[in-house]
Each structure stands twice: as C-alpha cells, then as structure tokens.
N, C-alpha and C positions, 0 to 999 in steps of 0.2 A: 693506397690502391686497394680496391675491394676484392671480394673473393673470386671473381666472375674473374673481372680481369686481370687479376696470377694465372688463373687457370686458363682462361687462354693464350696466354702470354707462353706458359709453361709448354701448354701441346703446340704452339707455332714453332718452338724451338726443338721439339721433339724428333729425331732425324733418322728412329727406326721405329719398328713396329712397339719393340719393347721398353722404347725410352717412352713412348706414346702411354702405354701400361703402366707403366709405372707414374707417371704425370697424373693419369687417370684416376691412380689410386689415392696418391698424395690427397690433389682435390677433393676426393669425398670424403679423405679424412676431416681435411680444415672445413670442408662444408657441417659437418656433423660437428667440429668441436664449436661452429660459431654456431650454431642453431639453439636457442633455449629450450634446455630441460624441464618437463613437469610446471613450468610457468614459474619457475626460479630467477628470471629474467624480469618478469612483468612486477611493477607499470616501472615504462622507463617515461616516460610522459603523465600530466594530469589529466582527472578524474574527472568526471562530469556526472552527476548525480542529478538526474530528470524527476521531478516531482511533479505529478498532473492536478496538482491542486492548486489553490491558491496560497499567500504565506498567511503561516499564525495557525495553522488548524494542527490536529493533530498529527495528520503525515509530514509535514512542513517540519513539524518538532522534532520529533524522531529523525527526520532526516538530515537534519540540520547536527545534530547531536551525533550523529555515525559517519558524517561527513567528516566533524573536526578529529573525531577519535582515528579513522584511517586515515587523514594525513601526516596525523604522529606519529602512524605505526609506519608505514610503504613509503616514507617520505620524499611525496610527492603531491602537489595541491590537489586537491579535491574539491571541486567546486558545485554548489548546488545552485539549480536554474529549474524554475519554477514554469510550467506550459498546460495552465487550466482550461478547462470547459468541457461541455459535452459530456457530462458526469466521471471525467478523468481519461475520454475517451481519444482527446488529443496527443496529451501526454505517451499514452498507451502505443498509439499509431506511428509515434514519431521512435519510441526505439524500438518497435517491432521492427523499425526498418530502418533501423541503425545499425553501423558495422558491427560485424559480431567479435570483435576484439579484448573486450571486457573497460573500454575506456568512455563506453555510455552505458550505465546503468539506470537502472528506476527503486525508487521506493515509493510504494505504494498503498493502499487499502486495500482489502476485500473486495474493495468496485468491482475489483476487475474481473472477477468471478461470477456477477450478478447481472453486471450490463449488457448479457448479450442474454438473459431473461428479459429484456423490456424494447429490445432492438431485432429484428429479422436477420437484417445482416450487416455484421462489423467490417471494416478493413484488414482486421488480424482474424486471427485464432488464438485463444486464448492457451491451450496447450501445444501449441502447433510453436505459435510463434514467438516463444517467449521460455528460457531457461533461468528455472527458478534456482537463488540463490540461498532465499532463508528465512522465515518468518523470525521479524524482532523484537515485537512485545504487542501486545493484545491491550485494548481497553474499555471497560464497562459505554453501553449506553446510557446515557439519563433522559429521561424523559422532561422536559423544561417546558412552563409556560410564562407569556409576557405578564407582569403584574397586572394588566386589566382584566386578563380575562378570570371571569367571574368561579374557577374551580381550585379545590387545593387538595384534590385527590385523586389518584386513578380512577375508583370508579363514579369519580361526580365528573371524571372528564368523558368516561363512557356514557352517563346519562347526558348530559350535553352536547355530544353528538350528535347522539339517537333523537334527540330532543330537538334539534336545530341543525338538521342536516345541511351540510356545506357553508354555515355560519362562520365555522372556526376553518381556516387556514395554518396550513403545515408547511414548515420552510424545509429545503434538503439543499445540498451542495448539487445535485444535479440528477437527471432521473437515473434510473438503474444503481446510486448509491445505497452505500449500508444503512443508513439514513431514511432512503425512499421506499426500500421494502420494509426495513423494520416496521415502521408507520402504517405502508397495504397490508401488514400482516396483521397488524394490531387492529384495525378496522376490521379487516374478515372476520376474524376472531370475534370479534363485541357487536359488528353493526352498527357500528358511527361511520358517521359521513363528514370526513372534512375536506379542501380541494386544495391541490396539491401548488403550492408555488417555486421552482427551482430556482438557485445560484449560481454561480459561476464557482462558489466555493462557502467552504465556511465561515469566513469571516464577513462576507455580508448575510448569510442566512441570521448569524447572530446581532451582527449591526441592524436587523429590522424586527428581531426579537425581543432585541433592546427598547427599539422606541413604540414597539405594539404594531407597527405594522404588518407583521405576519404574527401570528397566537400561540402555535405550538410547533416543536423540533423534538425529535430521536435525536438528539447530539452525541457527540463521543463527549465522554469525560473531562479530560483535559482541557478542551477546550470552552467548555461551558460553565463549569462548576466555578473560578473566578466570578465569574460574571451573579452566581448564583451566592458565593459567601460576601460578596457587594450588597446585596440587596436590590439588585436589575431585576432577575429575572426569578422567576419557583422553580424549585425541582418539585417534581410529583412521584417518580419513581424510578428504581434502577433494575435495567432488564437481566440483574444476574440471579444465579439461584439463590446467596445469601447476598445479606445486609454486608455493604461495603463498614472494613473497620473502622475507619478513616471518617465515614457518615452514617455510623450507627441508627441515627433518628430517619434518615431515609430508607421506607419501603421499599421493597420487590416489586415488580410489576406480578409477577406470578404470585403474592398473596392475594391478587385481584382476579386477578388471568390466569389460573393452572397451566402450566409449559410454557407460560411466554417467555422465551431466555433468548435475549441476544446480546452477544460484542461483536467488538469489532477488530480486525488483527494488521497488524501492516509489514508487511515484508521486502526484502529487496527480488531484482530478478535483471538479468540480462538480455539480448536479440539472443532468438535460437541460433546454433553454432556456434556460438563463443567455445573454445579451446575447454576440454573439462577440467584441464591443470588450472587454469585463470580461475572457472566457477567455484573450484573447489578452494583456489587461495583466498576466494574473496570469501567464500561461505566460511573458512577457518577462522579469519580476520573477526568476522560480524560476529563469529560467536564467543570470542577470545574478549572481545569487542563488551558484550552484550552481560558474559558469566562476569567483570571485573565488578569488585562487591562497590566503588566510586561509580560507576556507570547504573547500576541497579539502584542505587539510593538515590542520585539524580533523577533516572526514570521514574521510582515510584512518589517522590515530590513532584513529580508534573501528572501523574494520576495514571501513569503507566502501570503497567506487569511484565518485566521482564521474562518472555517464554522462549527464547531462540530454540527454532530448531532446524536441523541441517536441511539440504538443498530436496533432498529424496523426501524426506517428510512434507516437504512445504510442497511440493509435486502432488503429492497423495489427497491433501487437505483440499488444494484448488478444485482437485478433479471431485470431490466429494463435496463441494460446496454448490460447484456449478448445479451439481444434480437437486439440491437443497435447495435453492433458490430458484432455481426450474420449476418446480415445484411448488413452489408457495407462490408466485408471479402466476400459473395456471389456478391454483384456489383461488385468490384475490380475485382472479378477472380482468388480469393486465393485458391489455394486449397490445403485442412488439408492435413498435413500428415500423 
C-alpha cells in the first residue's frame, strides 16, 4: 500500500479530533522520509542522452564515451540517441521540451549558442530553456581541403577565393554551426568568396570532402584529421593560438590571419527545471567523469582537451558566446532567417 492510501486509511479510522492530529502528523512524517533528498535517489530509471547530430562526429564521440562512463558509475543504462538536422536545432527542440526530470539530457556543441545568429526565431531560448550541466572538453578547428583542390596554404586559399569568387565550395554540418560561422568569419576577414553547402551532420560533410565534391571544411579535429593522416584530404591550418604538439608541421591560421582563433567546445545540459540536486549529481558525475587520468588519455587520442567545467561556468560562457557570435554573424553580413 502506498503512502496516500495509509494515510487515508489512518484519518478514516480516526474517531476524535486528536486521533485525526496525530494521523495527520504521522503522514507527513512518512511522506517526508519517502521523498528523495538532494537527488540521492536519482536515477532510479535509464538515461537517455540526446545528441543533435548525426553519429561519428565529434559530439557523437564524446557522447558516446560519457554515456558508457555514467552507466558504471549511477548504475543504470544510459543510452544515447542520435536526432540530427537543422544545424542541431532538432535535437535542441526536442529536450527543451522534455520533462525536466534529468532522465533526458543532451550533449552538445557550441551550435547551440550561435544558431539563433543566423535564425530570427527558434522554438527555444537558449538560456531560457535549457539548464546547463557542464562543458566536457574543447577541440581545435582544422581547416581541411579535398586533394583537388588546387591550394596547400592558408593564404593561397585566401588568393583563390578572392581570385575565383564562389568557385570553391564549403561543406558545414548545418547553418548556424561552429563550422558555418568559423568559415563567414574567415571570409569577412580576407575577402574570399566561397558558397556555402550544409549537412545534416558531419559525416556526410566529410564523405563529399573525401570524394571532392565539396572543396573546403572548418572541421573539428577529431573528426577530420584521420581522414587527413590517410592521405584523403589536406589540412592547411589550425584555428588555435599555437602549433598543436601532436602536428607540430601544421600552421596556425593566425600566422596568416592575425586573431583568427577558433574551437569548438561541447557540453552536456538538461530541460529548464530539472531538480538542482539532479543537475548538480549529473555535473559532479561528468566531472569526476572527465578529471579520471583513463578518460583524459582516451580523450586526448581522439584529439580532444579535456576542460570540464561546472554547471555555473558553462552558464556564463553560453551567455558570452551568444554575444560573440552575434557579433561576427552582424560583420559577415548574415542575415537570420
């Protein structure tokens, strides 16, 4: 019998005022001891981990890899499902307005910061409706081109823009990706002209990078650079301040570009109202998670940087990205649709 029906059970049988009182009090004792404390309770059920991308890219990887580490840990399954398009803006939509339980969550990109730069108006809000749990590792852009195309430098691919405006084609996972401003910014920046083609995700931007039918990508790291020590595709440059140690022989883009610096970072987050005990179990998890020195040496073989940081930081960064990319999406000359 549940708790409801003792307790009405208890005050049906109650045959003065004071038996009633005391019945009354009983119950909200046992109501209070079954209620879970601080999220000390949760998950008594599995995990659902939303990824708005498609699989194989870098969010997919990470997520995939935080997936299996929390179901060792809360043991309970955690399963990751995959709901692309719309430059992640699907995925996005569907747990904004997901119960706020903490039993759908997302891991993400940076998209999610930047697509409402290239859109008027979304379904969500991005700080509204969405409780950030933790950013879990950051990684370099490379700039990659298909073997035909005729450049093997940053700036012989800025003369060949300029040179042949909208000749060369740029592949992205979908517009408003980290992806699709990197590339508008780098254009504003130099005055090349290439025309934009989207994905549904990374794995086919790269599948038509591979065979030349799209020329150039802003890739994340991870996912491209395989493809690059094959001999598929070139790198031409990495959007970080220094020479990665790992690719020493490849340049900066800012030895070409003064300030061009971009990564890209991926984090988890929940529906707004999720329980703060829950956000905060899960934020403790991913970072317990994330500092294990096995996890950090797996991540950085797949061309990660392990950065976790707490829920309130990853808060702060979204809010100071949107403004960033706001910003650069108004320079370019983007205009929302």
């Amino acid at each position: 019998m549940d708790t409801e029906s003792i307790c009405a059970a208890a005050a049906a049988g109650a045959r003065s005022p004071l038996r009633l009182f005391a019945a009354m009090l009983a119950c909200a004792a046992l109501a209070a001891a079954s209620t879970p404390v601080h999220g000390q309770n949760f998950p008594i059920k599995p995990i659902r981990v939303i990824v708005p991308v498609t699989p194989s890219g870098g969010t997919d990887m990470l997520a995939r890899l935080i997936a299996a580490k929390l179901q060792e840990r809360l043991g309970q399954p955690v399963v990751v499902e995959n709901k692309p398009g719309a430059g992640g803006m699907i995925g996005h939509d569907y747990v904004a307005k997901s119960a706020p339980d903490g039993y759908t969550v997302m891991v993400m990109s940076n998209a999610i910061t930047m697509v409402q730069s290239v859109y008027k108006s979304l379904p969500y809000d991005v700080m509204r409706d969405f409780a950030p749990i933790g950013i879990g590792a950051t990684v370099p852009v490379v700039v990659v081109v298909a073997n035909k195309v005729p450049v093997n430098t940053i700036n012989e691919l800025v003369s060949y823009a300029k040179a042949n405006p909208d000749k060369l084609s740029y592949g992205t996972p979908g517009v408003g990706t980290p992806h699709h401003l990197a590339t508008e910014w780098f254009m504003h920046m130099t005055g090349g002209r290439m025309f934009h083609v989207p994905y549904k995700g990374a794995a086919g931007m790269l599948a038509n990078l591979l065979t030349g039918e799209v020329h150039v990508a802003f890739a994340a790291f991870p996912s491209a650079v395989p493809h690059v020590r094959a001999g598929k595709i070139r790198a031409i440059g990495i959007a970080e301040r220094e020479r990665l140690a790992q690719f020493k022989e490849l340049p900066t883009v800012k030895e070409s570009l003064p300030d061009y610096v971009v990564n890209m970072w991926f984090g988890m987050v929940a529906p707004a109202g999720t329980p703060d005990a829950v956000v905060n179990r899960l934020s403790e998890e991913q970072l317990t998670i994330l500092n294990q020195p096995e996890t950090r040496e797996r991540l950085a073989g797949m061309g990660f940087d392990s950065n976790p940081s707490s829920a309130a930081e990853m808060r702060r960064i979204m809010a100071t990205e949107i403004a960033r990319w706001g910003t650069v999406a108004k320079a370019a000359g983007i205009e929302p649709k």
